[in-house]
C-alpha positions as CSV (number, residue, x, y, z in Angstrom):
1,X,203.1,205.0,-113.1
2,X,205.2,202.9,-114.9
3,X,207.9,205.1,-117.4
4,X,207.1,204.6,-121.3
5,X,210.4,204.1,-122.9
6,X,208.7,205.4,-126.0
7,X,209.7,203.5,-129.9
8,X,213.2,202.7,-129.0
9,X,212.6,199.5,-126.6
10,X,213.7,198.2,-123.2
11,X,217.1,197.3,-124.9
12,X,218.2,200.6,-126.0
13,X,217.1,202.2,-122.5
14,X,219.3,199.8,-120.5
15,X,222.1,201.0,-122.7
16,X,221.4,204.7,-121.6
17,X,220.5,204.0,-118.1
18,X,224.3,202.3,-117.9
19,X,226.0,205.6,-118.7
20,X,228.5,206.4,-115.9
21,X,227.1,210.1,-114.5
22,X,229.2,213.0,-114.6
23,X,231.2,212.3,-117.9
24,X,231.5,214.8,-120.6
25,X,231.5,213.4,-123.7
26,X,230.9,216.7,-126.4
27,X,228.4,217.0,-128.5
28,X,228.7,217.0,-132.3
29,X,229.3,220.9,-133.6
30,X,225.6,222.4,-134.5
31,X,224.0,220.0,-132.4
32,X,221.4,222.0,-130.4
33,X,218.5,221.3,-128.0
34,X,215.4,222.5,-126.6
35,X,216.1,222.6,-122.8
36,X,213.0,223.1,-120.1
37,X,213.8,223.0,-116.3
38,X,210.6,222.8,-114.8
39,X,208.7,221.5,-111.9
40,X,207.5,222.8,-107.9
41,X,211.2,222.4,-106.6
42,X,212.8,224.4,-110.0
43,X,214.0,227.9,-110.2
44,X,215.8,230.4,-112.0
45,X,219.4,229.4,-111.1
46,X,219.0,226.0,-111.3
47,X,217.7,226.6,-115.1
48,X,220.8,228.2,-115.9
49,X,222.8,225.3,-113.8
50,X,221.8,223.5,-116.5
51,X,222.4,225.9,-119.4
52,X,225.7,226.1,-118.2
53,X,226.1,222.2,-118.5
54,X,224.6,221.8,-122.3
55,X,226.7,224.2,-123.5
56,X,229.7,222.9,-121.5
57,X,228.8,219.4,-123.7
58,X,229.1,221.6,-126.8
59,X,225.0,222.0,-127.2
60,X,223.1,224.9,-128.4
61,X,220.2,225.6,-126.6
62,X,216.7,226.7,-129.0
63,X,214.6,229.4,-127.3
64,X,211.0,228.9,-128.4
65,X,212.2,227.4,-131.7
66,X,211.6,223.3,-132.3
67,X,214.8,221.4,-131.8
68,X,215.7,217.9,-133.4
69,X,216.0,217.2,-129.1
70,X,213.5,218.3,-126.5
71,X,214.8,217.3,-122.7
72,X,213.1,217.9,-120.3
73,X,213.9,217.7,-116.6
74,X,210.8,217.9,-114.1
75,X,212.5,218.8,-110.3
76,X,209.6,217.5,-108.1
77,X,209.2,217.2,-104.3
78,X,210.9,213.5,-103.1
79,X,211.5,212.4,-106.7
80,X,212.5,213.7,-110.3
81,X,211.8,212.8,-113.4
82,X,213.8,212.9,-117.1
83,X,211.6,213.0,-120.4
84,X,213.8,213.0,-123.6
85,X,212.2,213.4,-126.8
86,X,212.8,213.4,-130.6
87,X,211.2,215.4,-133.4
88,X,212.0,212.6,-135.5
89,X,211.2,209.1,-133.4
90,X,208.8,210.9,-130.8
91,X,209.1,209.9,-127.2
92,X,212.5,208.4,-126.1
93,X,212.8,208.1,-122.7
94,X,210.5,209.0,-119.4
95,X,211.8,207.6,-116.4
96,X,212.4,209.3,-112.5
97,X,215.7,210.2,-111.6
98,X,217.1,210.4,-108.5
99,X,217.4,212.8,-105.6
100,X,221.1,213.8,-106.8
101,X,222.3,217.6,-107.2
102,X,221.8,219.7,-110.1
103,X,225.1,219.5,-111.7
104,X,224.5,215.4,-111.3
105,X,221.3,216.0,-112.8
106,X,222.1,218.0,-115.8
107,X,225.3,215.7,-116.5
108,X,223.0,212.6,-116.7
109,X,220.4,214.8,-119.1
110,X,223.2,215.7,-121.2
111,X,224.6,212.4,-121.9
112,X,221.0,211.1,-122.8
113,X,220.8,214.2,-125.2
114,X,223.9,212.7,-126.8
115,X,222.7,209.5,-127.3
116,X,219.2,210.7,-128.5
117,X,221.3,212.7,-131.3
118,X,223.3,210.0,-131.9
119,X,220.0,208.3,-133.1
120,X,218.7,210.8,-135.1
121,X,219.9,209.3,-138.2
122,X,218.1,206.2,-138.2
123,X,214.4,205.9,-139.3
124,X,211.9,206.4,-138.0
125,X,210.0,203.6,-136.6
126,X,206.5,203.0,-137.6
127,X,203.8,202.5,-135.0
128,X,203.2,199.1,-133.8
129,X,199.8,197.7,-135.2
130,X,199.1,195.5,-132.3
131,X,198.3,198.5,-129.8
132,X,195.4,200.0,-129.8
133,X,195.0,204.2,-130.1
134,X,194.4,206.0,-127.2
135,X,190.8,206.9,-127.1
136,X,190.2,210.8,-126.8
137,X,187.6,212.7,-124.6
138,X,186.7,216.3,-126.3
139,X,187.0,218.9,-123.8
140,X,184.9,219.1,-121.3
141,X,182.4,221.7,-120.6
142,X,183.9,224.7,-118.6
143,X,182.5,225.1,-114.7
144,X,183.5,228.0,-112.8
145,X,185.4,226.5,-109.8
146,X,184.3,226.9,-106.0
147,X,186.4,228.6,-103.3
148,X,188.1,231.1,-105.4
149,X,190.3,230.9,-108.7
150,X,192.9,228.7,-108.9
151,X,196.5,230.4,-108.9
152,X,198.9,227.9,-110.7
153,X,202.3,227.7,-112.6
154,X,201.6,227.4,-116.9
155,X,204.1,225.8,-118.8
156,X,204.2,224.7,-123.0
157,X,207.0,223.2,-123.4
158,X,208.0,220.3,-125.9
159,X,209.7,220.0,-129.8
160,X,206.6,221.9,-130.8
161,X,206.5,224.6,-128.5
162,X,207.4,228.0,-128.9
163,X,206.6,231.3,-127.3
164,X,203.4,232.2,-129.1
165,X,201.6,229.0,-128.1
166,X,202.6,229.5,-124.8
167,X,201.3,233.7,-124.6
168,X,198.1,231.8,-126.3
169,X,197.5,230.0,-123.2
170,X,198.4,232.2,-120.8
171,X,195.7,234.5,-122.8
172,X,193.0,231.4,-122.1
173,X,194.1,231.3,-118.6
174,X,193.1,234.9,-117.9
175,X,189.9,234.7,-119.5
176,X,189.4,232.0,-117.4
177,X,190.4,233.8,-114.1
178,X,192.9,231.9,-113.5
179,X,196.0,233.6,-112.0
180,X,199.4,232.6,-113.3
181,X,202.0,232.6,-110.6
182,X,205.6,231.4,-111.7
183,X,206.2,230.3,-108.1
184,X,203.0,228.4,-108.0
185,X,203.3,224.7,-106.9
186,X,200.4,224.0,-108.4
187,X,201.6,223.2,-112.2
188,X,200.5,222.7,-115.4
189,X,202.9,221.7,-117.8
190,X,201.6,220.6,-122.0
191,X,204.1,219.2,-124.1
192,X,203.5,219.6,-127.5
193,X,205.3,216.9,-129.5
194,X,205.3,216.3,-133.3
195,X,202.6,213.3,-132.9
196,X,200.1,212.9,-129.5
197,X,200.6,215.8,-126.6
198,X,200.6,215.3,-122.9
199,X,199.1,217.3,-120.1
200,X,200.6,216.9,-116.6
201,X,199.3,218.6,-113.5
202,X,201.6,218.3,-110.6
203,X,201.4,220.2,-106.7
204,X,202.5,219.9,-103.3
205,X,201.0,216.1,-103.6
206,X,202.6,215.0,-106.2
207,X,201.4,214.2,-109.9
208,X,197.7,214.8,-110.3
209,X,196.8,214.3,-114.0
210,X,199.1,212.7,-117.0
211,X,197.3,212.2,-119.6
212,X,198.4,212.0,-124.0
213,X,196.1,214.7,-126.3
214,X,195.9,214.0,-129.4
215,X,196.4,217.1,-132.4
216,X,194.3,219.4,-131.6
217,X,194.6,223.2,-132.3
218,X,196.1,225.1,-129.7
219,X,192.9,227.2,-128.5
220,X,191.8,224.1,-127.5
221,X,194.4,222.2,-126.2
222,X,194.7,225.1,-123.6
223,X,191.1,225.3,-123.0
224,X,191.2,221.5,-122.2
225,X,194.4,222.1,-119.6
226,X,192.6,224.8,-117.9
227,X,189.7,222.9,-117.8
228,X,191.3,219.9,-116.2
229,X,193.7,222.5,-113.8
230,X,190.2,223.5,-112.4
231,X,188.6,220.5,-112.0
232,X,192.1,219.0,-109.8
233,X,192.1,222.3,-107.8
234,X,188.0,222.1,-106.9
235,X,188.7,218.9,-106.1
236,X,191.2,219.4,-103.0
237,X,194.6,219.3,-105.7
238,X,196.1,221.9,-104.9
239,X,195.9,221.3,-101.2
240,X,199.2,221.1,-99.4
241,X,200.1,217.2,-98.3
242,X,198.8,216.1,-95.1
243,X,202.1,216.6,-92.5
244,X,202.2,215.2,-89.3
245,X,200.3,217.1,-86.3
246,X,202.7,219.9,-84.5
247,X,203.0,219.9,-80.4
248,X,202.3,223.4,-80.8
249,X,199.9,225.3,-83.2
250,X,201.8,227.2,-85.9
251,X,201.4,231.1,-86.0
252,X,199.0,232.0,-88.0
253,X,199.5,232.7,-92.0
254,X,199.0,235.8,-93.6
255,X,195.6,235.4,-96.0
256,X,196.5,235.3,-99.8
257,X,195.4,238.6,-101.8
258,X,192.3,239.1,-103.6
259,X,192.2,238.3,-107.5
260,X,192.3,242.1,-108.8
261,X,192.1,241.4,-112.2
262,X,196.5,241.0,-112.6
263,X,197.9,237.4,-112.4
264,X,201.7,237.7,-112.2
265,X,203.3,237.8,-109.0
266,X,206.9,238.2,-108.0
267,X,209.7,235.4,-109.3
268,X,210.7,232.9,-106.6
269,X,214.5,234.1,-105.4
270,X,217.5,231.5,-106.6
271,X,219.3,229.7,-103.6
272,X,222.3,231.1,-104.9
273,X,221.7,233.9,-104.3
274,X,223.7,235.9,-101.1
275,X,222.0,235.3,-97.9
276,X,221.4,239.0,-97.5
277,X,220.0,239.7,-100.8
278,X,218.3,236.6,-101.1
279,X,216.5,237.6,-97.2
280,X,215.4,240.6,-99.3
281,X,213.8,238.6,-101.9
282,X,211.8,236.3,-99.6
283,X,210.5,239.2,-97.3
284,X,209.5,240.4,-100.6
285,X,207.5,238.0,-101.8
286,X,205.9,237.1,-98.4
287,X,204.9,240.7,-98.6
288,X,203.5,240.7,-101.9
289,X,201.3,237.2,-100.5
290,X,199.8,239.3,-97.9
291,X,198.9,242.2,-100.1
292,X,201.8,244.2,-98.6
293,X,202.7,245.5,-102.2
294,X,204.4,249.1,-100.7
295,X,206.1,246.5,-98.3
296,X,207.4,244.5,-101.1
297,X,208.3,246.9,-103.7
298,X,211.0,248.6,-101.1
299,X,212.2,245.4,-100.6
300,X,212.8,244.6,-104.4
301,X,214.0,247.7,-104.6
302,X,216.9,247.3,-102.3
303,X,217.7,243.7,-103.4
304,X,218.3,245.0,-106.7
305,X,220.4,247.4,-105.2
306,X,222.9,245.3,-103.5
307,X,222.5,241.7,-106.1
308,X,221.6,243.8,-109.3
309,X,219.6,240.7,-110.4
310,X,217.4,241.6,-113.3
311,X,214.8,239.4,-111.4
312,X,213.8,242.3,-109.0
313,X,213.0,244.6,-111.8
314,X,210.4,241.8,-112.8
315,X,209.7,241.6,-109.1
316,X,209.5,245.7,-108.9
317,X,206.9,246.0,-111.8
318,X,204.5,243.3,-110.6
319,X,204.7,245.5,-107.5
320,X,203.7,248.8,-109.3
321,X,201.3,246.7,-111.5
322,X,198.9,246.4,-108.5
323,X,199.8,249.9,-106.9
324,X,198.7,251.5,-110.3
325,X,202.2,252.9,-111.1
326,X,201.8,251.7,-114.5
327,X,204.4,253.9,-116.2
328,X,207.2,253.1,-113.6
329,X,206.1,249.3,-114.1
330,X,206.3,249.6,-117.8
331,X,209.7,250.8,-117.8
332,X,210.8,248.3,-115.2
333,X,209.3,245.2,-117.7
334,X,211.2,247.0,-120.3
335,X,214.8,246.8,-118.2
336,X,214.2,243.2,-117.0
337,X,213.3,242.4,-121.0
338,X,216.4,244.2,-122.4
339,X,218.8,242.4,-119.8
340,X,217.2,238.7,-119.7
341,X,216.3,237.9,-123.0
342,X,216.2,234.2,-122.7
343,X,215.2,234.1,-119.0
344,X,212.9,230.7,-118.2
345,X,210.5,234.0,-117.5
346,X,210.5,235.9,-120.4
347,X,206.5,234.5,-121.9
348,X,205.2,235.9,-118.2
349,X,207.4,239.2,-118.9
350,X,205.9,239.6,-122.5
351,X,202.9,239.1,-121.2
352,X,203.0,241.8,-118.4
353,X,204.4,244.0,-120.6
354,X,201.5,243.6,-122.7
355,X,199.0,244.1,-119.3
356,X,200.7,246.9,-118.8
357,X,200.9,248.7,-122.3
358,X,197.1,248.7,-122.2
359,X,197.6,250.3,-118.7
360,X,199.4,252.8,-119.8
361,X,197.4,253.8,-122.9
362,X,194.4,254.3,-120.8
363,X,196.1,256.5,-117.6
């Protein structure tokens, strides 16, 4: 797919794309962004990898809030992709990066940032009569998919975007049955600009669906995403890329658990974390696949005990969630809230919380 370089024109992208990487030029004082890390190869310390770099280029970051700046940084399997936009001019810049390290990533995100602010000022460009308006489809009709429900990664993200419109789809994704799993690498990702919306589904094969929406209220810009999220996983999405044939057959996987009504599961573990605690983590959550949820709780439990992580008292109450220790899960949702306010997590907290305040009031 060829990158839109949005109103600003090829000349103004070569000018960014020549920015020497790794600079740190500051940003001006009250200058702040909306920042989203997202994508199948993202987690929770490489979100704040790049917290750390914003604010180290003088930036304030907006949680749930619009900012005048919404960058975006997709991590993907093989490639990565940058997607800068204004409140003011719309779409800047949408181009793939390449396979550099975080800290080279978020350097080169930052200095685009800059020069998006630096733009601000100007005004904004009018649409260009000689192209045509994208054509809309309503939503389609809803069909129950085959094989089972699909279990996928939700993210609203974008200038518009805040953390009611994102609990708002995560409410149509469980009416749905569709079970939200932040480690998913099936993904769903709808920006929400100030003009036309985009919905991109991404997995293990790569991008699936990338598509503008126009203005449409947000009931059904989520139906629409979940509609199109079920009709890429019935057809074969969400399958893993074909690899080449082993010598040897693999040993065989544990099978996934059974929908039981709850759709969060454990948070993938940071690769920063120690190797011991972060051997915990992962037999956790290959626990938790297999329905192991004693299994996995004890190993939260004790990864929390050496690391401390607030993580694992996410990781913990999901646990409980499903072994009907509703009380012990509520106060565990509670912790993790109080100690990560402005965690990449915190709209699948809210939302267990709320899961498991119901729980409660019905014991």
């Amino acid at each position: 797919m060829k990158p839109s370089l949005g109103v600003w024109g090829p000349s103004l992208f070569l000018i960014l794309s020549s920015l020497p990487v790794g600079g740190r030029a500051s940003a001006a004082p009250g200058q702040t962004i909306a920042l989203a890390v997202t994508g199948p190869a993202s987690n929770a310390g490489k979100v704040r990898r790049c917290e750390d770099v914003a604010r180290a280029h003088g930036f304030g970051l907006s949680y749930g809030a619009p900012a005048p700046v919404q960058v975006t940084l997709q991590l993907m399997s093989g490639y990565n992709r940058l997607i800068v936009t204004s409140a003011r001019r719309g779409q800047i810049v949408d181009t793939p990066r390449p396979g550099w390290g975080m800290q080279q990533l978020c350097e080169d995100a930052m200095q685009f940032a800059e020069r998006a602010y630096g733009a601000e000022g100007q005004p904004a460009v009018a649409p260009q009569p000689q192209y045509a308006q994208p054509q809309y489809a309503q939503p389609q009709q809803y069909v129950a998919p085959q094989g089972g429900a699909p279990v996928l990664a939700l993210d609203v993200t974008g200038p518009a975007a805040n953390a009611g419109k994102q609990d708002r789809c995560l409410r149509v994704a469980q009416r749905r049955g569709v079970v939200i799993n932040p480690s998913a690498s099936f993904r769903v990702m709808l920006v929400l600009g100030q003009g036309p919306n985009r919905l991109q589904i991404t997995s293990a094969r790569g991008e699936l669906y990338n598509q503008p929406k126009p203005g449409w209220g947000m009931e059904q810009l989520c139906e629409d995403a979940i509609n199109q999220a079920t009709l890429a996983w019935s057809q074969g999405g969400a399958a893993p890329a074909p690899q080449p044939q082993p010598q040897y057959a693999p040993p065989p996987q544990p099978a996934a658990p059974k929908h039981s009504g709850y759709a969060l599961g454990p948070i993938p573990p940071a690769r920063d974390l120690p190797s011991n605690v972060k051997a915990l983590a992962e037999g956790g959550v290959k626990a938790w696949q297999a329905a192991q949820f004693d299994a996995a709780l004890t190993a939260f439990r004790e990864a929390y005990r050496i690391g401390s992580d607030p993580q694992f008292l996410f990781d913990q109450a999901v646990c409980e969630q499903r072994l009907a220790h509703f009380s012990e899960a509520l106060s565990h949702t509670q912790q993790y809230l109080d100690r990560a306010p402005q965690s990449a997590y915190r709209p699948y907290a809210d939302q267990l919380f709320s899961e498991l305040q119901g729980a409660v009031g019905n014991e």
